[in-house]
C-alpha positions in Angstrom: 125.4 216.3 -14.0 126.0 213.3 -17.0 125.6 210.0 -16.3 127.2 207.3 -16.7 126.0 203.2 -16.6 128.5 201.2 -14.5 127.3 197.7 -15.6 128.9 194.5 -13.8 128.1 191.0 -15.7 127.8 187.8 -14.1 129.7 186.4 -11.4 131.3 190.0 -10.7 129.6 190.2 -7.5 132.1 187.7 -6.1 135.0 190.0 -6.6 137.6 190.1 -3.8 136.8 186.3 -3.3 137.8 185.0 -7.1 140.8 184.1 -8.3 143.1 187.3 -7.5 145.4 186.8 -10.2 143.3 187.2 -12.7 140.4 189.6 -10.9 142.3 191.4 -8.3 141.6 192.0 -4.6 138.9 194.5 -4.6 135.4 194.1 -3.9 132.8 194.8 -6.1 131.8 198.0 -3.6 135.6 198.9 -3.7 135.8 199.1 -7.6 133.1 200.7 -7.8 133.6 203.3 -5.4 136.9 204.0 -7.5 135.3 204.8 -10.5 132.3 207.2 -8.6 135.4 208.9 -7.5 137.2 209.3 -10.7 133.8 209.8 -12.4 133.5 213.2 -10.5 136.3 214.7 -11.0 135.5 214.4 -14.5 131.8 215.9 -13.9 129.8 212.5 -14.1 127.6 210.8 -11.7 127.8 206.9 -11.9 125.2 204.6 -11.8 126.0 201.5 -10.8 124.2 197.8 -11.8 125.6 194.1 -11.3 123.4 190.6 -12.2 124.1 187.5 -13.0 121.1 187.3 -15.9 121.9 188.2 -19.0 117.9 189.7 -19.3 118.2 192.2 -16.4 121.6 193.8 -17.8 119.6 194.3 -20.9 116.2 195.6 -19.2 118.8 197.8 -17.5 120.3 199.7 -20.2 117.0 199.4 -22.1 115.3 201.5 -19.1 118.3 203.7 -18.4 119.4 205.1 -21.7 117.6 207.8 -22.7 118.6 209.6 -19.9 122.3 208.9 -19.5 125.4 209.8 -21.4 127.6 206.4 -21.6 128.2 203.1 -20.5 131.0 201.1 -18.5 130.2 197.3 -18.9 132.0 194.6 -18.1 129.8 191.6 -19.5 131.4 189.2 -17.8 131.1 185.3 -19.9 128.6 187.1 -21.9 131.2 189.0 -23.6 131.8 186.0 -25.4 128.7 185.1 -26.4 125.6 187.6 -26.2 124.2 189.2 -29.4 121.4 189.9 -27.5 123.8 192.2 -25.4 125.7 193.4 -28.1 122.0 194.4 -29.8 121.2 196.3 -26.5 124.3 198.2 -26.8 123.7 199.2 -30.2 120.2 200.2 -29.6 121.0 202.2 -26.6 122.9 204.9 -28.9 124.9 206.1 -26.9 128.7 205.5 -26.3 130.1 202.3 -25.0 133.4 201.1 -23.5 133.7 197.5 -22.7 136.4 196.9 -19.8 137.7 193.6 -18.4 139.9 193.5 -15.0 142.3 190.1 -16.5 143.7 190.1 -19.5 141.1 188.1 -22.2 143.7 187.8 -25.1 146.3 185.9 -22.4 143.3 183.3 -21.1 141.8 180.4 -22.9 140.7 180.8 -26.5 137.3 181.4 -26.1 137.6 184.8 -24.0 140.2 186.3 -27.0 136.2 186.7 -28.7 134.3 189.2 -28.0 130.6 189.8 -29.5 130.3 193.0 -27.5 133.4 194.6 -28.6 132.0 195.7 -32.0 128.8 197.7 -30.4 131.7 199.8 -28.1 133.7 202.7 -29.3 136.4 201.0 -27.4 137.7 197.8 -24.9 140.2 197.8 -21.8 140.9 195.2 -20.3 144.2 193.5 -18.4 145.2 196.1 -16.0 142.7 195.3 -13.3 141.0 198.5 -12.2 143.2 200.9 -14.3 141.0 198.9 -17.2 137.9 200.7 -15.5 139.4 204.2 -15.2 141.0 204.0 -18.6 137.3 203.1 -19.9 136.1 206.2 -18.0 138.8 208.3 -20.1 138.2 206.8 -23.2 134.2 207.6 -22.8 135.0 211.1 -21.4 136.9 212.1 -24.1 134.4 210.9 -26.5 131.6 212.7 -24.6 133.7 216.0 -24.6 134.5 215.8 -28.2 131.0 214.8 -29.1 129.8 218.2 -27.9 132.6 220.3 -29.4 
């Protein structure tokens, strides 16, 4: 079965307790479990990762990578600001959606940037957990084609 990373930035671990407008109502556990399910039908196996240290997300994908098929990551604040996250990415090789659950480009200024977007084949973002499963779509349908 493909793999795919499900990779939670900082401060995502407080889901279901942050602010609910912007974040939603589910738990991290609950999101998660959303996409696993999703994930299968489509033939992947998910495996999930949350920290709040910039370091760990990047030993993560660097230990993970050769021996999965895509990424899901929501970088959290680092979106905004970590090339050495948007390197990792890139030198992971292997497809990349970036997903957000509020809607960056309606926030403050400083969330419209993102230094992670450019090392993804795509972003979501702004539809809460639909931003997830979109991602999941958007990185199936590249791992489909990829093959074809």
């Amino acid at each position: 079965m493909k793999t795919i990373l499900l990779i939670h930035g900082p401060n995502l671990n407080l889901l279901g307790k942050r602010d609910q407008a912007h974040y939603g109502s589910l738990t991290l556990k609950k999101l998660e479990a959303i996409v696993k399910a999703e994930a299968k039908v489509l033939g992947y196996r998910i495996l999930p990762f949350q920290s709040n240290h910039e370091g760990e997300l990047i030993d993560f994908i660097q230990k993970n990578s050769e021996k999965t098929d895509g990424i899901l990551i929501n970088p959290g604040a680092l979106t905004h600001y970590s090339y050495s996250l948007h390197d990792a990415i890139i030198d992971a090789r292997i497809p990349t959606v970036e997903v957000h659950l509020s809607d960056i480009n309606k926030r403050e200024s400083w969330r419209k940037i993102s230094v992670t977007k450019p090392a993804c084949i795509g972003q979501k973002f702004g539809k809460k957990e639909k931003s997830y499963l979109e991602g999941l779509t958007l990185l199936h349908k590249k791992l489909t084609t990829k093959k074809s």
